[in-house]
Residue, then its C-alpha position, 0 to 999 in steps of 0.5 A: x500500500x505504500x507503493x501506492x501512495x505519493x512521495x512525503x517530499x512531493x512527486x509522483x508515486x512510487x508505483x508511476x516510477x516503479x511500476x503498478x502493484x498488478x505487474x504480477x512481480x514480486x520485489x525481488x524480481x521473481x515471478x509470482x503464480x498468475x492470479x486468477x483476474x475474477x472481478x476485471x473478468x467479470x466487470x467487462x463480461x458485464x460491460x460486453x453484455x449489457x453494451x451490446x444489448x444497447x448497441x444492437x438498438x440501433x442496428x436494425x439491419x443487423x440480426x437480433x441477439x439471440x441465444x447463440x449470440x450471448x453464448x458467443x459474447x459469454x465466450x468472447x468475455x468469459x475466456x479472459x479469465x485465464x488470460x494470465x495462465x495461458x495468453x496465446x490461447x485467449x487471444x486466439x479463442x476471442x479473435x474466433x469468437x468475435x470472428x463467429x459473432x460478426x459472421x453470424x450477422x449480429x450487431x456491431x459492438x463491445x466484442x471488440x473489448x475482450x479481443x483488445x485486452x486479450x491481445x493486450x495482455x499477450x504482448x505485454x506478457x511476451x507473446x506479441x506475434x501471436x497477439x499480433x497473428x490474432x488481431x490480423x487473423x480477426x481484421x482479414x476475416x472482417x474484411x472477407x466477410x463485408x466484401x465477399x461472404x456476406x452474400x451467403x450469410x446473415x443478414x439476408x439481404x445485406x450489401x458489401x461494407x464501404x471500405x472506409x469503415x475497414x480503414x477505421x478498423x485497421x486504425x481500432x487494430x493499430x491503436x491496440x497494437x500501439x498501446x499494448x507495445x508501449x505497456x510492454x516497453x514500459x513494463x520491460x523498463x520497470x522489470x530492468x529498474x526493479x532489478x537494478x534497485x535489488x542488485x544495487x541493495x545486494x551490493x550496499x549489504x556486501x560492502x556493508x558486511x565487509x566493512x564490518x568484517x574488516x572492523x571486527x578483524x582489525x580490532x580483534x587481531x590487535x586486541x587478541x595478539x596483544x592478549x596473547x603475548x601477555x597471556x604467555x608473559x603471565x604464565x612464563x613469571x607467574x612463579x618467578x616475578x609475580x608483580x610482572x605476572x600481575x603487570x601482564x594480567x593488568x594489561x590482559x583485563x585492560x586491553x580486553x576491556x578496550x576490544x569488548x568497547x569497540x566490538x560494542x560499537x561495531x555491533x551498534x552500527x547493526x542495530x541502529x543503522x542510519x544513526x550516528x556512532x554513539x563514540x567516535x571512530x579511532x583515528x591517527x590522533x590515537x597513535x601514541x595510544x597505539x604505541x603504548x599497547x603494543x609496548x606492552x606486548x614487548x614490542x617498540x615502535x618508533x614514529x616519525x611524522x605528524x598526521x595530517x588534519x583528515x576526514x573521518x573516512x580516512x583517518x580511521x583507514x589510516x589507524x586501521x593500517x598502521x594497527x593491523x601492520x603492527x598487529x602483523x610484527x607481534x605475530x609473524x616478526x621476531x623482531x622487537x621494534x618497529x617504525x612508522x613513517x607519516x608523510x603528507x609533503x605534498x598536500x594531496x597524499x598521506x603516506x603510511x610507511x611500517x618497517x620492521x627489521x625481521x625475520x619472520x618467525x615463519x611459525x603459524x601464529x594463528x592469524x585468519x590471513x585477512x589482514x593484509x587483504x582488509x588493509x588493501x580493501x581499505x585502501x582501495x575504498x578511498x582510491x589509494x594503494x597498498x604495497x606490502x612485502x618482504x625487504x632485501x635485509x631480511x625486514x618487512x615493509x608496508x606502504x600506503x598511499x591515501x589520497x586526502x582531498x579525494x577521500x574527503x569529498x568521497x566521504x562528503x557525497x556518501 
């Protein structure tokens, strides 16, 4: 019923954009069963039947409706009750009907309705030569019966049609035609935006889902490694050095703490969504932050730079990165210290540059294989580049390339 109402902020409804509630299509695009059309049925019998008693008033010359008559414009009306189910078939059995009809002398009049809503039908579902096969079947019968037949059937009498009025047939039949061809281009055209807009809502979800995969990773891998290196630093001291065991423990209930918030407001983008973050994403502001925590898990990380002023977008992309490339040194480098570079020298790109001096521990430190693949995800959101890999001296080296005024105005038409 929504559909069917106008628009809150003015224009046309929904339905004159998006197509009629009778276009037999669900909003998935997915056929649905024909219905069975019972009350349009039964209003336009109704109309047949009581519009040609009043036509045939005044049509004296013409033969009177008798039974037979009504059966064949009974006929003629009642088929369209499966024109959904079988199209073809009603077009071709109201063309015979209407084609008996006027055969048999009767008056000229509303049999023509049903010929036109069955063929109507028939090409908007798709079958438009066997549409238009029945109302050229109908118009060549017409025209041999007014200008040959006539002298061997009902009326006695009756004298050969003028050809004008086959003229004004002809253009009844291309009217039909016309308008039935412009409904089926324009019901094409519903049924193409239609899938456009699921196609378009499958592709919001997907980009949606990633984001928050990328989110929930990225928090949960530094938060876990962090945890894990003081889990093993607590078990290691707990009989020899409990104050550091406590220290470790501290850090543990801390940095768990911090992961449980951030997954919390994670989660509350999925249950509210259109509405602002209750807290504000991380950003480059939390780098000495950063610094600390993975001091914590035995790891020194030297910063060399400032950070840019940024848009949202970008500076949580920016803390991302350089968290999960210090999440990646934890696990995978033996080494215990590590650098990060900023550099926005030229006004219109953030360079991140992490090193570590390696080797790799080359053990399985129970990572899920993402992070470098959600780094580049990131990256590529905002039209920048990821560049990670081994170096010559045995060290790891990640680089990134964020674009600032095009992230920006990406975020702003978003």
């Amino acid at each position: 019923m929504d559909e069917q109402q106008a628009r809150p902020g003015g224009g046309p409804p929904m339905w004159w954009r998006h197509g009629p509630p009778w276009w037999n299509r669900g909003e998935d695009g997915e056929e649905r069963a024909p219905r069975w059309p019972w009350r349009s049925t039964l209003l336009i019998t109704a109309f047949v039947m009581a519009g040609s008693t009043f036509a045939a008033q005044g049509q004296q010359d013409r033969e009177d409706l008798d039974p037979f008559a009504r059966v064949l414009l009974f006929v003629a009306a009642g088929l369209l009750l499966w024109r959904k189910r079988y199209p073809v078939a009603v077009a071709f059995g109201t063309a015979a009907a209407a084609m008996l009809y006027l055969g048999a002398g009767y008056p000229y009049g509303p049999v023509f309705l049903a010929v036109a809503v069955a063929c109507f039908n028939a090409i908007i579902t798709g079958h438009r030569k066997a549409a238009w096969a029945a109302v050229g079947v109908l118009w060549v019968g017409h025209v041999l019966v007014a200008h040959w037949l006539y002298q061997w059937l009902p009326p006695s009498g009756d004298s050969a049609a003028p050809w004008g009025q086959e003229g004004v047939i002809a253009a009844w039949v291309a009217a039909i035609v016309a308008v039935s061809e412009l409904a089926r281009t324009r019901r094409e055209q519903w049924v193409k935006e239609r899938a456009e807009r699921a196609q378009a809502a499958r592709r919001r979800a997907d980009e949606e889902r990633l984001r928050i995969a990328r989110e929930l990773h990225d928090v949960l891998a530094h938060s876990i490694s962090v945890i894990n290196v003081q889990a093993g630093v607590g078990l290691a001291l707990l009989d020899t050095d409990p104050e550091q065991a406590r220290t470790a423990l501290t850090t543990i209930k801390a940095q768990s703490k911090e992961a449980l918030g951030e997954v919390r407001q994670v989660l509350d983008t999925l249950r509210t969504p259109g509405d602002a973050p209750r807290a504000p994403a991380p950003g480059l502001d939390r780098l000495p932050e950063l610094v600390e925590q993975a001091a914590s898990a035995g790891l020194t990380v030297e910063v060399e730079g400032e950070p840019p002023r940024l848009a949202p977008g970008t500076d949580l992309a920016a803390f991302r990165i350089v968290q999960e490339a210090l999440t990646n040194v934890v696990r995978h480098s033996e080494s215990r210290h590590a650098r990060v570079h900023l550099d926005h020298d030229d006004g219109t790109t953030l360079r991140l540059r992490i090193d570590d001096d390696g080797p790799a521990t080359g053990t399985d430190a129970g990572g899920s294989g993402n992070g470098l693949a959600g780094m580049r995800e990131r990256a590529a959101a905002l039209g920048g580049t990821i560049e990670a890999g081994p170096r010559g001296d045995g060290g790891f080296r990640v680089l990134a390339a964020l674009p600032l005024k095009a992230s920006a105005e990406t975020k702003e038409n978003r």
